[in-house]
C-alpha positions as CSV (number, residue, x, y, z in Angstrom):
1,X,-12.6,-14.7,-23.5
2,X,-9.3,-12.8,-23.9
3,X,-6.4,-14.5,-24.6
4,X,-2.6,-13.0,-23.8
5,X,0.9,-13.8,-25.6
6,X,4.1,-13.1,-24.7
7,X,7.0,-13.0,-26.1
8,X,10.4,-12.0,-24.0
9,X,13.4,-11.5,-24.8
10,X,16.6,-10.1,-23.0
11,X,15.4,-6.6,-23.5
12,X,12.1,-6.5,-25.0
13,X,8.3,-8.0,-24.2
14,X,6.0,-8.8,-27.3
15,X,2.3,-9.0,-26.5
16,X,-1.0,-9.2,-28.4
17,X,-4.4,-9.5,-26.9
18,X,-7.3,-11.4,-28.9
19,X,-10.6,-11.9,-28.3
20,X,-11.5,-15.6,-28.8
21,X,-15.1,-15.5,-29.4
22,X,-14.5,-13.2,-32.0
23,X,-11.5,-14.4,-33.4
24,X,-10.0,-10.8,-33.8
25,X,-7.0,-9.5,-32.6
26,X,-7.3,-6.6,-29.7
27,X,-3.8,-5.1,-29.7
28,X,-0.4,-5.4,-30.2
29,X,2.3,-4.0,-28.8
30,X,6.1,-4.1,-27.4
31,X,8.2,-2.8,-24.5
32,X,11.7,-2.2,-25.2
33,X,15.1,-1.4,-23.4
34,X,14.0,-3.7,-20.8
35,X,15.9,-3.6,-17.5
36,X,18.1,-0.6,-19.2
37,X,17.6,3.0,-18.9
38,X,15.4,4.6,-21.1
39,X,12.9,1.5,-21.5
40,X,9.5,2.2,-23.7
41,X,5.9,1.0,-24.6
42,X,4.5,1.5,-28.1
43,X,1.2,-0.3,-28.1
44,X,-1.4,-0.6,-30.6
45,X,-5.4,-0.8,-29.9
46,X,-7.0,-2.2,-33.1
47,X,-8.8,0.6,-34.8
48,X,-7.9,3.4,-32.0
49,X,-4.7,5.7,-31.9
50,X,-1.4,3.8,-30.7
51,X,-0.3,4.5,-27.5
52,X,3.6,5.7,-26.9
53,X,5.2,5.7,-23.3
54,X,8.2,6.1,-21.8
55,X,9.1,4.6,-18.2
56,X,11.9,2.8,-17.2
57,X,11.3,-0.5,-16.7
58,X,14.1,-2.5,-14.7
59,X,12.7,-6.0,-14.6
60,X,10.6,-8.2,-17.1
61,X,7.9,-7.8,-14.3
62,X,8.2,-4.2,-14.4
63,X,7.3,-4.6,-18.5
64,X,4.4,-6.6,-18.2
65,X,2.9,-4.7,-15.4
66,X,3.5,-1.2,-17.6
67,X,1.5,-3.3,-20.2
68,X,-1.0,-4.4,-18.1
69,X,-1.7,-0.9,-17.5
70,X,-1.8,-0.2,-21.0
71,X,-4.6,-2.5,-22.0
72,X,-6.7,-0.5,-19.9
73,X,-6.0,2.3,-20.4
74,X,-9.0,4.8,-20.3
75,X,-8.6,6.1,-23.9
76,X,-6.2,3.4,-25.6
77,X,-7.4,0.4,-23.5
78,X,-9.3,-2.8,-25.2
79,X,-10.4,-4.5,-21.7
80,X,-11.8,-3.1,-18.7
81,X,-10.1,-4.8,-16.4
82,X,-7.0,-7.5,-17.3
83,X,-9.5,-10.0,-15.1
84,X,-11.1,-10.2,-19.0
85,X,-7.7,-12.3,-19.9
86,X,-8.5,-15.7,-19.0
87,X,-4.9,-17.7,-20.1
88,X,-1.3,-16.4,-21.2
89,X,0.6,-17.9,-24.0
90,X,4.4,-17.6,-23.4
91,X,6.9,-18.0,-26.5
92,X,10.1,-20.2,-25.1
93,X,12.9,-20.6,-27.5
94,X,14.6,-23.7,-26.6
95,X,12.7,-26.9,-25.0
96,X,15.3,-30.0,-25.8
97,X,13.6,-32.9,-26.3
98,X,11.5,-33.1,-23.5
99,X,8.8,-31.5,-25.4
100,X,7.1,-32.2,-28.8
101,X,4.2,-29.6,-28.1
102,X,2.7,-26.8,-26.0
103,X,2.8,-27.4,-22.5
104,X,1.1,-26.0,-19.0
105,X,3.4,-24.4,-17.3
106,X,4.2,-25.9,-13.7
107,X,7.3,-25.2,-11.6
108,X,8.1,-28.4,-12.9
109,X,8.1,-27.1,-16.2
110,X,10.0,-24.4,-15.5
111,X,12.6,-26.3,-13.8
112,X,13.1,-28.6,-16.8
113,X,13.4,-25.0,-19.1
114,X,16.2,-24.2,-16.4
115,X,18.2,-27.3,-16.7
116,X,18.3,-27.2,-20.5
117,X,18.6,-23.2,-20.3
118,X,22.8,-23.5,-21.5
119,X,21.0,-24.8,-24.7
120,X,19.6,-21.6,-25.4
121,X,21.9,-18.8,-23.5
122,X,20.7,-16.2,-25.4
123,X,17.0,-16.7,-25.1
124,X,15.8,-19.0,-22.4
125,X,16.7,-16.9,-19.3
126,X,14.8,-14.3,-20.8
127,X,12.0,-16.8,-21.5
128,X,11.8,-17.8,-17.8
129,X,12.3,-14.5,-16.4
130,X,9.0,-13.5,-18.4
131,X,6.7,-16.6,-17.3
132,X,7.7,-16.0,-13.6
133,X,6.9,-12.2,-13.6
134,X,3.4,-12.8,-15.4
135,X,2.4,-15.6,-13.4
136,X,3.1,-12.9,-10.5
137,X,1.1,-10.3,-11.9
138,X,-1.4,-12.7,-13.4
139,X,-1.8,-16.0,-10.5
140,X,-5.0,-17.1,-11.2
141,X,-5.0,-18.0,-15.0
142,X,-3.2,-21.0,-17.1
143,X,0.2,-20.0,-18.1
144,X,1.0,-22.2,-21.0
145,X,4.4,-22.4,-22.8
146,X,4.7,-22.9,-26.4
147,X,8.3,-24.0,-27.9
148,X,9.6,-23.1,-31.0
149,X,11.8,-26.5,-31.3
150,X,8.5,-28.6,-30.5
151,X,7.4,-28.9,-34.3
152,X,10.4,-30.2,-35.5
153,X,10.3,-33.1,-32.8
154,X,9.4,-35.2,-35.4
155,X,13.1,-35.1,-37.3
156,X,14.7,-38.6,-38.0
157,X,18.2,-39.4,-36.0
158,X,20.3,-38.9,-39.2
159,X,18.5,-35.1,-39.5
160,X,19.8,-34.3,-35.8
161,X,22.5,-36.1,-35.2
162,X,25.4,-34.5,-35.5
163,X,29.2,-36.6,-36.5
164,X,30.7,-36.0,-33.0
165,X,31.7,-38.1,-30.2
166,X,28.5,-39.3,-29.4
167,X,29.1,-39.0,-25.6
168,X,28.3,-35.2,-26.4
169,X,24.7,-36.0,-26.9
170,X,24.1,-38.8,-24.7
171,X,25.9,-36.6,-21.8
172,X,25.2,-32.8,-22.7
173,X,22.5,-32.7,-25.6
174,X,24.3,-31.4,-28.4
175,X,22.3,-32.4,-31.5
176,X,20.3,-30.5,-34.1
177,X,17.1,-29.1,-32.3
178,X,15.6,-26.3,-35.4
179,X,13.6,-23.4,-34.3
180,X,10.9,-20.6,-35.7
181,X,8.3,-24.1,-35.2
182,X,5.4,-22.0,-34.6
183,X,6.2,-19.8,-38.0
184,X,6.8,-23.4,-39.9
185,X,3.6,-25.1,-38.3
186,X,1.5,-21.9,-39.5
187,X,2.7,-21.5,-42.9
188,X,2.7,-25.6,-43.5
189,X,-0.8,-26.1,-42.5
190,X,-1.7,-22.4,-44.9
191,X,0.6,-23.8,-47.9
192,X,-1.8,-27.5,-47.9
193,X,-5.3,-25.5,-48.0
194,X,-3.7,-23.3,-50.4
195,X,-2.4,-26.2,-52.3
196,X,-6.2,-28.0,-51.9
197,X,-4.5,-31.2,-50.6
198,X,-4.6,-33.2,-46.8
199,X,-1.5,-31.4,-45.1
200,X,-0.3,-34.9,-44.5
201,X,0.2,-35.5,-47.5
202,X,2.0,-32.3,-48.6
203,X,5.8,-31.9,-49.3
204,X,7.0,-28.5,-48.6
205,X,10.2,-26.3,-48.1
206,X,9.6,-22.9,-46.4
207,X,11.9,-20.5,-45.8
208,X,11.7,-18.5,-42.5
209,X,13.6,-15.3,-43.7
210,X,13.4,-11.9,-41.3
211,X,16.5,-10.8,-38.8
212,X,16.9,-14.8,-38.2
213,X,16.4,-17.1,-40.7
214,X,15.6,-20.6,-41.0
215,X,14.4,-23.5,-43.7
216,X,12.8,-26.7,-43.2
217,X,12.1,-29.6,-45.2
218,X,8.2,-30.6,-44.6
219,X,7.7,-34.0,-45.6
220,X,3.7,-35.8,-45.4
221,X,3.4,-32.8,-43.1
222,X,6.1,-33.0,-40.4
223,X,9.5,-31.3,-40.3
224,X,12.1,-33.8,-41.4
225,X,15.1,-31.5,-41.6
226,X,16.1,-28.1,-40.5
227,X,18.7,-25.2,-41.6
228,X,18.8,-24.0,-37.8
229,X,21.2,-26.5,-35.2
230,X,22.2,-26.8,-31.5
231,X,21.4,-23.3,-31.3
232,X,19.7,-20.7,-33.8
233,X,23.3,-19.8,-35.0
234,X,23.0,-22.2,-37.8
235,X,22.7,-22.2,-41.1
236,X,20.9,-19.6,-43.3
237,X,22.5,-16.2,-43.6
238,X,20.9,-13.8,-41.2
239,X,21.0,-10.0,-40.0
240,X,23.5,-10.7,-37.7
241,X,24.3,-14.4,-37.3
242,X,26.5,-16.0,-39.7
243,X,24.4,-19.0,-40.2
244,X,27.1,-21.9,-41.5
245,X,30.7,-21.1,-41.0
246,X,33.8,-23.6,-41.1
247,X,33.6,-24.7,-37.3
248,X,37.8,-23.6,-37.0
249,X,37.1,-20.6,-37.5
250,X,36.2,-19.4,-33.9
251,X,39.4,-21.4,-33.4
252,X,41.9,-19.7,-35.4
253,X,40.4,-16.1,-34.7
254,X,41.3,-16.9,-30.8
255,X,44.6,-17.9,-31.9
256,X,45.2,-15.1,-34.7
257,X,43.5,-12.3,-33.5
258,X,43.8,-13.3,-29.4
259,X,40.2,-12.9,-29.2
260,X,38.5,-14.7,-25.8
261,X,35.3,-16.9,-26.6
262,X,32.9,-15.2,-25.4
263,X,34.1,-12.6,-27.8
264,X,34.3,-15.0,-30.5
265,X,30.8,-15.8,-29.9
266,X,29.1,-12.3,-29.7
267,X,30.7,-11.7,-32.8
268,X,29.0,-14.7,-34.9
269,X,25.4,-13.8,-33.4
270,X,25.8,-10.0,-33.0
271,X,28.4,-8.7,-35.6
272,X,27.9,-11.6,-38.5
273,X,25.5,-12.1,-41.4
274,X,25.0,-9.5,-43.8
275,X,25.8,-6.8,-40.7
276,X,29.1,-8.4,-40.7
277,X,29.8,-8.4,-44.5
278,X,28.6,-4.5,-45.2
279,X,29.7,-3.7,-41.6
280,X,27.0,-1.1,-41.4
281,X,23.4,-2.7,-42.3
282,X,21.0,-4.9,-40.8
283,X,17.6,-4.0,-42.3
284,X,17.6,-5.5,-46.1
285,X,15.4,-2.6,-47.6
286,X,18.6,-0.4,-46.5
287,X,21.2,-3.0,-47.9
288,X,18.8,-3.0,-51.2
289,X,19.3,0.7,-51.5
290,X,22.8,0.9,-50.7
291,X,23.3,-1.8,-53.6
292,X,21.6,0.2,-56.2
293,X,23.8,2.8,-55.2
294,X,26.7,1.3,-56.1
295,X,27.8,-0.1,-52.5
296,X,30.2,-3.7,-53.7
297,X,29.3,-5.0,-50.2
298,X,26.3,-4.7,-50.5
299,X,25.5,-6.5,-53.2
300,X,28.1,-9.2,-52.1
301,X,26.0,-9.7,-48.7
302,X,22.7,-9.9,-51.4
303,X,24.4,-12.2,-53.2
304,X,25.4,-14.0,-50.4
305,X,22.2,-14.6,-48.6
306,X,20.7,-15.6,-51.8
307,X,23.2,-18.1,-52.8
308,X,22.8,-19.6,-49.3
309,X,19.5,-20.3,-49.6
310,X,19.2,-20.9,-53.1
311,X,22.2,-23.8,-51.6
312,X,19.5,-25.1,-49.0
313,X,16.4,-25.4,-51.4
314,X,18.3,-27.5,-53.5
315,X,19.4,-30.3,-50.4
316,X,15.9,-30.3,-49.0
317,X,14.3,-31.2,-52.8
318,X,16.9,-33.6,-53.0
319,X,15.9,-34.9,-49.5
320,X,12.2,-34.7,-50.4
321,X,12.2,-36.3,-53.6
322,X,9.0,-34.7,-54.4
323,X,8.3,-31.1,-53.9
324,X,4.7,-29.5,-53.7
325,X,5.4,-25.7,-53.0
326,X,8.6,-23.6,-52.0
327,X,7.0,-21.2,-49.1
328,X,8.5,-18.3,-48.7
329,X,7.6,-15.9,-44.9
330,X,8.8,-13.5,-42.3
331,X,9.6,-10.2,-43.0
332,X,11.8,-10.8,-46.0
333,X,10.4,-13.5,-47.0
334,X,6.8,-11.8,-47.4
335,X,8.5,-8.2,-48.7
336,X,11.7,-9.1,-50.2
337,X,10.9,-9.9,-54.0
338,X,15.2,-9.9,-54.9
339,X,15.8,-12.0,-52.4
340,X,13.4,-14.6,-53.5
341,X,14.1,-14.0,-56.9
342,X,17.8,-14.8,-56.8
343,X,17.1,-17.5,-54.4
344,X,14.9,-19.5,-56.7
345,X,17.2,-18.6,-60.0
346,X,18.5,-21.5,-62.0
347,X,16.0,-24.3,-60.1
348,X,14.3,-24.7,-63.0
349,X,15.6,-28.0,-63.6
350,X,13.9,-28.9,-60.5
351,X,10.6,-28.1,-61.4
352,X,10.7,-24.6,-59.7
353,X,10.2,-21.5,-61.8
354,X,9.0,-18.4,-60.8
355,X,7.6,-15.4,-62.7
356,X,8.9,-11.9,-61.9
357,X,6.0,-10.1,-62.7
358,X,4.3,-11.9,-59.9
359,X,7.0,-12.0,-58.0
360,X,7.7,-8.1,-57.8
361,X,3.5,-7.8,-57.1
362,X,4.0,-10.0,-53.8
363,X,4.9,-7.2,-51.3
364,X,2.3,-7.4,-48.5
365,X,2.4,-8.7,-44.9
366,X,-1.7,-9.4,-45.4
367,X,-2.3,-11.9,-48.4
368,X,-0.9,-15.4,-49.4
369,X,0.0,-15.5,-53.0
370,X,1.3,-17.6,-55.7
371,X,4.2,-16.0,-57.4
372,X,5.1,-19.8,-59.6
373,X,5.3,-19.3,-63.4
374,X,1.9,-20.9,-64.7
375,X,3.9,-23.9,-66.1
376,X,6.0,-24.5,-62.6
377,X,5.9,-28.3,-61.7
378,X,6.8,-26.8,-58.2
379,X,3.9,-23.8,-56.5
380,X,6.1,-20.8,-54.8
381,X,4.3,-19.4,-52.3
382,X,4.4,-15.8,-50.5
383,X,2.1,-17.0,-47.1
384,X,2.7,-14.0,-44.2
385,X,2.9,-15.8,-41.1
386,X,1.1,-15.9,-37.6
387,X,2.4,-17.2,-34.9
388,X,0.7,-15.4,-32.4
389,X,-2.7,-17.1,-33.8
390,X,-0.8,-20.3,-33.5
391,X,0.3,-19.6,-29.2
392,X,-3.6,-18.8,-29.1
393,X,-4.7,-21.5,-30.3
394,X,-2.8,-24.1,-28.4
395,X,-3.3,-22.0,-25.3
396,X,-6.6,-21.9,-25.7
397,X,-6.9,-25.7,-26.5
398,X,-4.9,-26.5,-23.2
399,X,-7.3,-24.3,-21.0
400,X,-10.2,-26.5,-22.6
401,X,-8.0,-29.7,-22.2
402,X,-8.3,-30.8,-26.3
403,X,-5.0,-30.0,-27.3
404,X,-2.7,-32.1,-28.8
405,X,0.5,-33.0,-30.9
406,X,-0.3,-31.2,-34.5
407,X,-0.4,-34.3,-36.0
408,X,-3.9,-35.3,-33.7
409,X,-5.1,-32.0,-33.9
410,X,-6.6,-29.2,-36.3
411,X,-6.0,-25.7,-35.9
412,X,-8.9,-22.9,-37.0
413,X,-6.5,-21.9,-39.9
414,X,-5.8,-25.2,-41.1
415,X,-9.3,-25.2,-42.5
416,X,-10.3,-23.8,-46.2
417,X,-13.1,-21.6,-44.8
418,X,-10.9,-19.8,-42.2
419,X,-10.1,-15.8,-42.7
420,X,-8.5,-13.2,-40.8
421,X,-10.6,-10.4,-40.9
422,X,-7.8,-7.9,-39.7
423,X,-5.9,-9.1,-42.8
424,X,-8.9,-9.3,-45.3
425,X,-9.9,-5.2,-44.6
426,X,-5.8,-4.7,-44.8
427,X,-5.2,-6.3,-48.4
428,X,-8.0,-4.4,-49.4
429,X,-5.9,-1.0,-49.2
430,X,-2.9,-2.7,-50.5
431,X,-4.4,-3.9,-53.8
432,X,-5.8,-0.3,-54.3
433,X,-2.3,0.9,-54.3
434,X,-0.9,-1.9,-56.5
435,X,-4.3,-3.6,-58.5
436,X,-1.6,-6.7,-59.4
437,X,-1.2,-7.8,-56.1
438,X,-5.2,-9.2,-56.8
439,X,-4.2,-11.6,-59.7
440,X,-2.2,-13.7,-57.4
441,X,-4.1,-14.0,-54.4
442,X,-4.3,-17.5,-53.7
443,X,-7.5,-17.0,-51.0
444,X,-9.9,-14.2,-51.7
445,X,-10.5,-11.4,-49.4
446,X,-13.6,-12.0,-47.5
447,X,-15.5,-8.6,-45.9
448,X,-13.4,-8.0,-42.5
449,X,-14.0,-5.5,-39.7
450,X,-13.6,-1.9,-40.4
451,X,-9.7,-1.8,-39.7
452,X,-8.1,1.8,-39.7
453,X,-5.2,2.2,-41.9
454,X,-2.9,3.0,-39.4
455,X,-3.0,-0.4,-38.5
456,X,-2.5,-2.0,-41.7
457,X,1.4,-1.6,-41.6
């Protein structure tokens, strides 16, 4: 059985294929410059030469289709016919509180995804636009939707509700919803087999920290708190969001600088975070380089982002009480060794300490690792993420009817013995290019399928 995810945005289509009796992922791949000139494919065949395209596609349907095509392709292909994919998994953004897990889609779904869309302008059109054109292309299998604010469902009242007039939730929603859930569900159920303890009883913060970036206080398991609000604009320091900001500041810039606020708004989500501090980078490794040359704004914008979330770990221990392991994932999270450095600086009175040696070895997308100082009461942990193994699953599980709420149900990766072989051959290669990286593998490589190196990026 061949399983498909999706993830759309305003502009792009994410997809992998996986192969469920094997438990092996088929390909990757993403179209981008959807619905603008210029659009492209780049899609990647497990262990067979990537396949670039360019065709302009001007509708998410036009994507998926240039995709479908792709997958079976006579040289690049992985399935002879897309009559092998037998469900689709669909990544929505926002789902309110009408959901606290992974749902079939309906029209009655989809409906409810429409009503709450203002709640997520920026991504939930694009969602829907996506489900509708694959279950066009694709009528006859399960679409299923999974919803990145489902997992933290489980927050308290005085977590999400915010000190407004509370008219503004009762008549329009506004309250603390949190999103990346599928990265946090992943990496909390990895962090309690790595820490040998029942994921219920495990008390974790893990830092989401890529382009957007989140943190969440995980406590007996479930998410209690959040850094990410109403909308993902909230909180952390990100590429191009501005995370927390004084709320009279979009106020004052309409009044100082005349700006309208829709302006206002494309400028905190598209022209903030350390973007807006350098004004020229987005892409950390770029902002590290520019530092060490001697760029002030750049190390500000370091310095920033660090002290940020070096601000949030210390609420969320103080909210936990008891802390079993710091998790750190995403793109910088799993590469960025300064960033986690000078985020966990001076915690030591908390029980967290890290050692640098280990902490500059941990620089791969393809092993969890331990990166604590040996006498740390607290564990920090480097644990790359999947959540495309975690829209799988609970698609899977909802074709079979056995899925559940995470708290009734056990995912595949949840469990010590599991391995992912892609991963396993990977790490292999990068611990023959830096032999530290194997003294702090938490889980051992196990012997995975011949992998080509090319796809071990």
């Amino acid at each position: 059985m061949v399983i498909l995810t999706l993830n759309c945005g305003s502009s792009s289509v994410k997809y992998q294929l996986y192969d469920w009796e094997n438990r092996a992922v088929l390909a990757t791949g993403i179209v981008e410059r959807v619905t603008q000139p210029g659009s492209k494919l780049t899609h990647k065949p497990v262990g067979a030469l990537e396949l670039a395209k360019e065709q302009d596609c001007p509708s998410h349907q036009d994507a998926i289709n240039l995709l479908i095509e792709a997958v079976q392709d006579a040289d690049h292909g992985v399935v002879k016919s897309i009559d092998e994919v037998k469900a689709v998994g669909h990544r929505v953004v926002h789902g309110g509180e009408r959901f606290s897990k992974s749902v079939l889609v309906t029209d009655e779904v989809i409906s409810v995804f429409r009503e709450i869309q203002g709640l997520a302008p920026l991504h939930n059109p694009a969602n829907i636009m996506g489900i509708e054109a694959a279950r066009a292309l694709l009528p006859n299998v399960p679409h299923c939707a999974i919803m990145d604010t489902a997992w933290h469902q489980t927050m308290p009242a005085r977590a999400y509700t915010y000190a407004i007039p509370h008219e503004w939730y009762e008549d329009y929603g506004v309250r603390r919803y949190g999103f990346h859930g599928t990265s946090f569900l992943y990496t909390a159920k990895r962090a309690a087999v790595m820490l040998g303890q029942d994921p219920f009883e495990t008390n974790l913060i893990i830092a989401h920290i890529g382009n957007g970036a989140s943190i969440n206080a995980v406590e007996n398991g479930v998410s209690i708190d959040t850094s990410m609000g109403l909308t993902p604009l909230e909180g952390l320091v990100m590429g191009t969001r501005s995370g927390d900001i004084d709320p009279a500041i979009p106020f004052h810039m309409m009044n100082a600088a005349g700006m309208k606020p829709d302006e206002v708004e494309q400028a905190l989500n598209k022209k903030s975070g350390v973007l807006g501090i350098t004004r020229k980078y987005v892409d950390r490794r770029d902002i590290e380089t520019a530092a060490g040359e001697g760029d002030d704004l750049a190390k500000l914008a370091i310095e920033v982002e660090a002290y940020r979330l070096r601000k949030y770990i210390g609420a969320y221990a103080a909210a936990l009480g008891r802390v079993d392991a710091i998790v750190f994932t995403a793109g910088v999270g799993e590469r960025g060794p300064l960033i986690r450095g000078l985020a966990t600086t001076g915690l030591e009175r908390l029980g967290i300490k890290l050692d640098p040696r280990k902490n500059s070895a941990s620089k791969t997308g393809n092993a969890e690792t331990c990166i604590s100082a040996d006498d740390s009461q607290t564990k920090i942990f480097v644990v790359p993420t999947d959540e495309e193994l975690v829209m799988t699953e609970d698609t899977h599980a909802l074709m079979e009817g056995t899925y559940d709420v995470h708290t009734n149900f056990t995912y595949s990766f949840q469990l010590p013995e599991y391995r992912n072989k892609s991963r396993d051959a990977c790490v292999d290669q990068d611990i023959e290019k830096r032999p530290d990286l194997a003294e702090i593998i938490v889980t051992t490589p196990g012997q995975g399928a011949p992998v080509s190196p090319e796809d071990c990026r």
